[in-house]
C-alpha positions, 0 to 999 in steps of 0.5 A: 493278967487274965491271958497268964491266968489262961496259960497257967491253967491250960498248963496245968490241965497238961497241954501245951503253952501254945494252945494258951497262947492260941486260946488267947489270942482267939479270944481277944479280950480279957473279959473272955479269957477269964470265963475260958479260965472259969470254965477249964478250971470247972470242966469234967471233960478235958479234951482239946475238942471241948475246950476249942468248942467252949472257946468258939462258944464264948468268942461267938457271944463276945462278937454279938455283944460287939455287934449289939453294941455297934447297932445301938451305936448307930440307932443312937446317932441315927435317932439324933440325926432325925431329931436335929433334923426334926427340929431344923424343920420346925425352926424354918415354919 
């Protein structure tokens, strides 16, 4: 749905469908295809630089939301591990 919603709306705006398509698929999600949609049915400028700025804009924020949530993945397990570890310790006085 959001990767038609974007092909719809890069056709409409006069591109082609395989800059949809390629939009698309850089994007990856459709969390961030739809802000893609969002922001090419609010733009002033319609030119294929702005578009592929906003488009590398909004993956960079979709990689460092990944990558947060990966760090606090790990933190996570690795706060788990010194507390088993922590309390093996306390069990074996």
């Amino acid at each position: 749905m959001a990767k038609a919603d974007l092909c719809r709306e890069v056709l409409s705006l006069g591109f082609p469908a395989e800059f949809g398509e390629l939009l698309a698929a850089e994007l990856g999600s459709p969390r961030s295809m739809g802000r893609m949609t969002s922001y090419l049915r609010s733009v002033r400028s319609r030119s294929v630089e702005a578009i592929v700025d906003e488009m590398l804009a909004i993956a960079s924020e979709a990689e460092s939301w990944r990558q947060r949530k990966e760090s606090q993945e790990a933190q996570t397990s690795y706060n788990e591990w010194l507390r088993l570890r922590h309390r093996q310790g306390d069990d074996e006085e």
